[in-house]
C-alpha positions in Angstrom: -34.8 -113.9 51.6 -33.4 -110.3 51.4 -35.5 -107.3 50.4 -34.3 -105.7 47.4 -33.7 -102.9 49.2 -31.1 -104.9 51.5 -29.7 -106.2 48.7 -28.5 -103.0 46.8 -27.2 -101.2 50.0 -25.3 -104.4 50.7 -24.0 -104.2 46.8 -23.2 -100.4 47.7 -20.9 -101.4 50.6 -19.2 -104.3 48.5 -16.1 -103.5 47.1 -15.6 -105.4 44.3 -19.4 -104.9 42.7 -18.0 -100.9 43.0 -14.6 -101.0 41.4 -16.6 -103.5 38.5 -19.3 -100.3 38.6 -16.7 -97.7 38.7 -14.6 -99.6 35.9 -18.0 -98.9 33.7 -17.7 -95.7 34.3 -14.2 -95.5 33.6 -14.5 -97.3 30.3 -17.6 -95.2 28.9 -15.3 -91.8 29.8 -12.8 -93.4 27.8 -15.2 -93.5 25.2 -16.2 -90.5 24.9 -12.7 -89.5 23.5 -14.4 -90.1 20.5 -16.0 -87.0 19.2 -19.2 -89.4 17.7 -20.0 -91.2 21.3 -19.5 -88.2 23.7 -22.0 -86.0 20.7 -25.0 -88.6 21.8 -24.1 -89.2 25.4 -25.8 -86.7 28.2 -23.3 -88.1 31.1 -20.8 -85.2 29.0 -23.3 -82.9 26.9 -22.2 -79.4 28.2 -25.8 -77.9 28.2 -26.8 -81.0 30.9 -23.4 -80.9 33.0 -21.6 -78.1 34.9 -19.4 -78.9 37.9 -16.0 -77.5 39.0 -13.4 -77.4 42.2 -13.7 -75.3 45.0 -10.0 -74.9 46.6 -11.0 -74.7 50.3 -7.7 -74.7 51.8 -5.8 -72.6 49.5 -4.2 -69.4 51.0 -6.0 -67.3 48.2 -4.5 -63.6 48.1 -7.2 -61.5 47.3 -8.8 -58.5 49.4 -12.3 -58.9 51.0 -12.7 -62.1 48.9 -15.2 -64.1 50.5 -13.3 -67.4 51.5 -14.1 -70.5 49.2 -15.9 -72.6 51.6 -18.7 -69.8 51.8 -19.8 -71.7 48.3 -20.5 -74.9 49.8 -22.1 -73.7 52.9 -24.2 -71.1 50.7 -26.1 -74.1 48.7 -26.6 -75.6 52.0 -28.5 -72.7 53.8 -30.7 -73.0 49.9 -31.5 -76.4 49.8 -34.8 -77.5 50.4 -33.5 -81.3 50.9 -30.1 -83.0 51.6 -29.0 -86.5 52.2 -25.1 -87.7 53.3 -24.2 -91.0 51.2 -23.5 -93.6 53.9 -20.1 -93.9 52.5 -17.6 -92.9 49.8 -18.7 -95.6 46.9 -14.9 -94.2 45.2 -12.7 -95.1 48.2 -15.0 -97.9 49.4 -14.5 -99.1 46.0 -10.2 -99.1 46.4 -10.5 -99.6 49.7 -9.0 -96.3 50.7 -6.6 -96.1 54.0 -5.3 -92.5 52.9 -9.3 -90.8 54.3 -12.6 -92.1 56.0 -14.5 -94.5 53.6 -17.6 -93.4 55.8 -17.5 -89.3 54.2 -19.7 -89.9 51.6 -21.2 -87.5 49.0 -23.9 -85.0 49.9 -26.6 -84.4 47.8 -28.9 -81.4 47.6 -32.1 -80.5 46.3 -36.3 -82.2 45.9 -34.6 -85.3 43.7 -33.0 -86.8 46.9 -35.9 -88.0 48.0 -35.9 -90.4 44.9 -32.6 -91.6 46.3 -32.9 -95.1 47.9 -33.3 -94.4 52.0 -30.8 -96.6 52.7 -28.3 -95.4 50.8 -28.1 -92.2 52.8 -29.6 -90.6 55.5 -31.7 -86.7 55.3 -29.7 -84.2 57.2 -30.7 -81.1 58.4 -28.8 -78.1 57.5 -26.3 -78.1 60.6 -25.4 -81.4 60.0 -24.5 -80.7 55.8 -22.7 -78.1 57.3 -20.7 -80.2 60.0 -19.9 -82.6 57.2 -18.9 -80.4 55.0 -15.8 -79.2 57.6 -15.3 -82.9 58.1 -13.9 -83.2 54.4 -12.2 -79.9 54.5 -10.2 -80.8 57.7 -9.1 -83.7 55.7 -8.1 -81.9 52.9 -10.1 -83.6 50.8 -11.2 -81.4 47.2 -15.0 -80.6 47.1 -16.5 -80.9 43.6 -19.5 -79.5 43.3 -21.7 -79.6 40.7 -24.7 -80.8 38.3 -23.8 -84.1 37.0 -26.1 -86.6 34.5 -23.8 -89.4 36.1 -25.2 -88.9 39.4 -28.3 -89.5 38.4 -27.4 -92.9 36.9 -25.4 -94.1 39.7 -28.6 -93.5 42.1 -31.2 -94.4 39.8 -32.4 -91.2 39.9 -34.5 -89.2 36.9 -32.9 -85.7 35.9 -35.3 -82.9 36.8 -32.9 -80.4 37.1 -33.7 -80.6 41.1 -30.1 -82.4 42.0 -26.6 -81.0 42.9 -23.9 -83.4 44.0 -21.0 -82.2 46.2 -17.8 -85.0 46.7 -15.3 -85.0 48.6 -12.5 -85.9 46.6 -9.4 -87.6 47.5 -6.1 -88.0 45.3 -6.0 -92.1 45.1 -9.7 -93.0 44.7 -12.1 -90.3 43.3 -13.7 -90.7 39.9 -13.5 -87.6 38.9 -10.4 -88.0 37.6 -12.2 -90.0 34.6 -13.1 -86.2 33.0 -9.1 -86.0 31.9 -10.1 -88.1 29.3 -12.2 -85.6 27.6 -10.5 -83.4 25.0 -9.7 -80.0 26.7 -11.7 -77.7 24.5 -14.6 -80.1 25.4 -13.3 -80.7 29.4 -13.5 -76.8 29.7 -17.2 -76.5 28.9 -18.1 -79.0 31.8 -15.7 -79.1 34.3 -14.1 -75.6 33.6 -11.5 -73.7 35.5 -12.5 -70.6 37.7 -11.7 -67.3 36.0 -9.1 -64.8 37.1 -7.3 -68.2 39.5 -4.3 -68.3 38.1 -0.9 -70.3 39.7 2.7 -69.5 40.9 5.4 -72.1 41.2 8.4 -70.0 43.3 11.5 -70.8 43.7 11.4 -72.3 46.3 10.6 -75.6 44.4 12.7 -78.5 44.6 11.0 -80.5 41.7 10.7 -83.2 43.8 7.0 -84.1 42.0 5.0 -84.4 45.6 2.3 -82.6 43.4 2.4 -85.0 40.5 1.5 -87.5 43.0 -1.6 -85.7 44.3 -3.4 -84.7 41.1 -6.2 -86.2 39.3 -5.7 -85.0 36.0 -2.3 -85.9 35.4 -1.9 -81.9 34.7 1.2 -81.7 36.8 5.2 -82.5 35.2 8.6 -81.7 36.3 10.7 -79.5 33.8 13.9 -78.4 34.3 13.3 -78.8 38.2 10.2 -77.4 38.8 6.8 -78.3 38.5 4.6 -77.4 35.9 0.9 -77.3 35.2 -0.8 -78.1 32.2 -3.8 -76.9 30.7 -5.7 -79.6 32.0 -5.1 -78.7 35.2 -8.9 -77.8 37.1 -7.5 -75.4 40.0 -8.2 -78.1 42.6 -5.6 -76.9 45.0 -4.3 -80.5 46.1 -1.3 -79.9 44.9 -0.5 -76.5 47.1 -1.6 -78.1 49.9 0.3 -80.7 49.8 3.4 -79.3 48.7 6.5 -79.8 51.4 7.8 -76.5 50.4 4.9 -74.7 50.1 6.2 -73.6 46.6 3.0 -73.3 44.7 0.6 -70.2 44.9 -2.7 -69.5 44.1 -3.6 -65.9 43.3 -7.7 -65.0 42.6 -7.8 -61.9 40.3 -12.0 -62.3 40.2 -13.8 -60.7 43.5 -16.9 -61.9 41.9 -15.8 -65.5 41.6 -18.2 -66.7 44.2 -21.4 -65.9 43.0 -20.4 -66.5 39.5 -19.4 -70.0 40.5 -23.3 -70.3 42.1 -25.1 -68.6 39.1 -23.4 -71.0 36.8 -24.3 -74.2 38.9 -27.9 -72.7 39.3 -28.5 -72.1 35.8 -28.2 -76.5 35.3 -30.0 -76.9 39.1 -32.1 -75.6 41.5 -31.8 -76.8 45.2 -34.4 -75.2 46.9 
């Protein structure tokens, strides 16, 4: 007879227990549309969750601006603890063939040591950091964060001693589910970084590559050109992948990087 804990890692490697765990997910973010479920949930109560998008591969033109992935790597060199998820439970889940199934999460901070063992492995700090470069050479989105789903999905209690950083992909990640909030409310948890602002140019051909790439359906065509909503969360997918190269981001905020770290600290200490 299995061990219980052979059981749940073989649940966390089974597709369609994920997408019917993921679909969960999905449906409770739906409900929280409605202004009287998300006031009594914690999984979207803005004084509990604070996560956002670090756009590692974007060309950002600023002077002496410490590049983006110095974020990352900075709440690595922190953390007391961190563990690598054995694999991507979102792309495991769809069965992704766009980006490795095996680039899981890492988490950092004392509460991964409540994590199940098997779900993940302890890394030392050169490894987090190896794995880290792993996503950004596959242009995958890191979203980094404090996050009260995290500790549901892992059966972990919230002690403030937990930050999550994915590495998103455009067909499979979850985080997509947050476009479902209304944006007044979207802005308080997963909020846009001040001073980034975006430049379609010219030489856009409206052919809606982008569209294709975002999570939060913040991307339309208008009169030939792309346009971005105000739901869009400054992920930089949709430069990057961009055949013409036609969108720009520009960083008007040389103290974006430490103000991104204070905020994330304030809901969660990693060391």
């Amino acid at each position: 007879m299995k061990s219980y804990e052979e059981r749940v890692v073989e649940s966390s490697q089974n597709p369609a227990f994920l997408q019917v765990m993921l679909g969960g997910v999905k449906l409770a973010f739906r409900l929280f549309s409605f202004p009287g479920i998300r006031r009594v949930s914690s999984w979207v109560d803005p004084k509990k969750n604070f996560s956002g998008n670090v756009p590692i591969n974007v060309d950002l033109k600023y002077d002496n601006i410490p590049l983006p992935a110095e974020i990352v790597h900075e709440f690595i060199e922190k953390s007391s603890h961190r563990m690598i998820m054995n694999v991507c439970g979102c792309r495991q889940a769809y069965s992704c063939e766009n980006h490795p199934r095996d680039l899981g999460c890492l988490f950092m901070g004392e509460s991964v040591l409540d994590i199940l063992p098997a779900l993940g492995r302890l890394v030392s700090r050169e490894e987090a950091h190896e794995h880290v470069n792993k996503g950004i050479a596959q242009n995958l989105t890191v979203h980094i964060g404090k996050a009260k789903v995290d500790n549901f999905l892992f059966g972990v209690k919230d002690t403030g001693k937990l930050v999550g950083m994915c590495f998103c992909c455009h067909c499979c990640c979850i985080a997509g589910f947050f476009k479902k909030l209304p944006i007044d409310h979207l802005n308080r948890v997963v909020p846009p970084i001040e001073g980034l602002t975006i430049e379609v140019t010219d030489a856009c051909t409206g052919c809606g590559k982008c569209i294709e790439y975002c999570l939060y359906d913040a991307i339309s065509v208008e009169n030939g050109r792309a346009v971005h909503n105000e739901f869009c969360r400054q992920c930089g997918r949709c430069s990057i992948n961009c055949p013409t190269e036609a969108i720009r981001f520009k960083l008007d905020n040389p103290n974006f990087k430490d103000e991104i770290i204070r905020r994330i600290e304030s809901y969660a200490d990693v060391t």
